[in-house]
C-alpha positions as CSV (number, residue, x, y, z in Angstrom):
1,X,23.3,53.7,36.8
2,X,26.5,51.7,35.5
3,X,28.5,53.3,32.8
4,X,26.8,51.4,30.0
5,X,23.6,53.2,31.2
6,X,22.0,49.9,32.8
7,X,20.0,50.6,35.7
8,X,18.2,47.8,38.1
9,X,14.0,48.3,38.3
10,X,13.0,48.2,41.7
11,X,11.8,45.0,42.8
12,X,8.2,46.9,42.7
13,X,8.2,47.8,39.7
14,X,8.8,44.5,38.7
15,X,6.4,43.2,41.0
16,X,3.7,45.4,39.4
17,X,5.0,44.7,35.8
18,X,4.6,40.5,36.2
19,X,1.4,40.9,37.9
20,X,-0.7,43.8,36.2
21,X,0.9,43.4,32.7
22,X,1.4,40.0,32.7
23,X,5.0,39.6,33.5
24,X,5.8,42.5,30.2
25,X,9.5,42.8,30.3
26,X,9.3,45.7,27.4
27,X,9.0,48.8,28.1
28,X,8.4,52.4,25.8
29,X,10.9,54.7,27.1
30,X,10.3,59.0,25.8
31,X,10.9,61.6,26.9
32,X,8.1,63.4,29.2
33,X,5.7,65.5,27.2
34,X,5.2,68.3,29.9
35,X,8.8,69.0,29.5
36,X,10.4,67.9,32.9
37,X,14.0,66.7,32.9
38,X,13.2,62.6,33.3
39,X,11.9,60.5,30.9
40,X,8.2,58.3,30.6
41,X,8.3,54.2,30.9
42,X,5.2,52.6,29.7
43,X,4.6,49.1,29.8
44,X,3.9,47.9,26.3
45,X,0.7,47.8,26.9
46,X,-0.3,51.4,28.2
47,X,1.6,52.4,24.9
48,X,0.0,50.2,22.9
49,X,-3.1,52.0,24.2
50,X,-1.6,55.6,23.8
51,X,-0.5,54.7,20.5
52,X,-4.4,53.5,19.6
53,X,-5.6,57.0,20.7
54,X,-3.4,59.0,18.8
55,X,-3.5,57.1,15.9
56,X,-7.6,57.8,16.1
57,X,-7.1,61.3,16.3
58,X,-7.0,63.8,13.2
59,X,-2.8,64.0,11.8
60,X,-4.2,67.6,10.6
61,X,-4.4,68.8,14.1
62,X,-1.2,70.4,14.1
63,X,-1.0,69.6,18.2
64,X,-1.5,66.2,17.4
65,X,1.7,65.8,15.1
66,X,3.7,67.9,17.2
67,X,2.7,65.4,20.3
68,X,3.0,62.3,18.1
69,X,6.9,64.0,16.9
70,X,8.0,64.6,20.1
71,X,6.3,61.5,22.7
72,X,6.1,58.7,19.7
73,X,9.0,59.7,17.4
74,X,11.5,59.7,20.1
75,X,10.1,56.7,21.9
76,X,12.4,53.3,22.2
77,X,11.8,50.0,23.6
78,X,13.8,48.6,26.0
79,X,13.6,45.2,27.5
80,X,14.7,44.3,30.7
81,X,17.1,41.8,31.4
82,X,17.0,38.4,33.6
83,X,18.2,40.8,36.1
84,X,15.6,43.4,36.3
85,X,18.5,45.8,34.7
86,X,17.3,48.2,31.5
87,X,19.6,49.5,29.5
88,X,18.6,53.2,29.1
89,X,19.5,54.8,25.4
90,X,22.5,57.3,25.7
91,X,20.6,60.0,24.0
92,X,17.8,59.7,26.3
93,X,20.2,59.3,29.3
94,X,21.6,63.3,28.6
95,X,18.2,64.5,27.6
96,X,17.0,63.7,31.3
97,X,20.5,64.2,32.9
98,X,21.1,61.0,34.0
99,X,23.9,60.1,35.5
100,X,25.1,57.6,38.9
101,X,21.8,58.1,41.1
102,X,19.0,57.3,39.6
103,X,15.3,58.0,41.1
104,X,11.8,55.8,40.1
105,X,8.9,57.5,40.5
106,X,5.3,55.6,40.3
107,X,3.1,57.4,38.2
108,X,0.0,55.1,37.1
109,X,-0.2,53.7,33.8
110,X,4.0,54.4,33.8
111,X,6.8,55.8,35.6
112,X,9.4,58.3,35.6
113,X,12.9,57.7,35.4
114,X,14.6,60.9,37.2
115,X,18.2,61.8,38.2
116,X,17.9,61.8,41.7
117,X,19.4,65.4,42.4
118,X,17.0,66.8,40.3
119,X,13.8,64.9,41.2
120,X,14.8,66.4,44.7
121,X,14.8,69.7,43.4
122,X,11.6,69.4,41.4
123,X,10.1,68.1,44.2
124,X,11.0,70.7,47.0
125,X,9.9,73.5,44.3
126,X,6.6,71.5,43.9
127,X,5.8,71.5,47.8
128,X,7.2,75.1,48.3
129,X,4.9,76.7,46.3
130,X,1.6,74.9,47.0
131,X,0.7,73.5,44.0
132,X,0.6,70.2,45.0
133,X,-1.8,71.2,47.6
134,X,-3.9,73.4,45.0
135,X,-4.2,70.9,42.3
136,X,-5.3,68.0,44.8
137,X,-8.1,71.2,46.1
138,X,-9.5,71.1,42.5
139,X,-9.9,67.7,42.1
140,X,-11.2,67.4,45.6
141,X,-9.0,64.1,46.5
């Protein structure tokens, strides 16, 4: 990540962009909703779709609002340049502590956007104490 807060997309996540979503250069950019230090990319349409849900479900469910405050409130579209670069929003850039090394992380209908030193961490705590290994058990993969 520059010190504008532009970082380059892997060229497969641009890849998967141009051929699954039609070559969508905009992306919804929150913070994650489980509370881990990165932040959520969705291509506009997976958000679009997320958006469709929540909007069906009932605003006097008081998880509801509190998901559509934090996940949609604080969400911002950010197009990628002719360069594959996205400029990330500096207030989103300290909520997820990113800095110089930035890590992509496939995950589905988005991706994360972690700073590398603590995706490393997360991820060695992750395989350390089996949960990994417990939560693909329960859904018998």
């Amino acid at each position: 990540m520059d010190a504008k807060g532009r970082t380059s997309l892997p060229a497969k996540f641009r890849d998967v962009l141009g051929q699954r979503y039609d070559g969508c250069t905009t992306l919804m950019v929150t913070v994650s909703p489980d509370g881990s230090p990165c932040l959520r990319a969705y291509p506009l349409p997976e958000w679009n779709a997320i958006e469709e849900k929540l909007a069906a479900a009932s605003t006097f469910d008081p998880r509801v609002m509190e998901l559509v405050r934090a996940f949609v409130g604080g969400a911002d579209d950010v197009e990628m340049d002719k360069l594959g670069r996205l400029l990330i929003p500096q207030s989103m850039r300290e909520h997820a502590g990113l800095t110089k090394n930035v890590s992509f992380v496939g995950a589905l209908q988005h991706f994360e956007i972690w700073d590398t030193d603590r995706f490393r961490e997360h991820r060695q705590k992750l395989f350390a104490d089996k949960t990994l290994a417990t939560s693909l058990m329960e859904l018998r993969v």
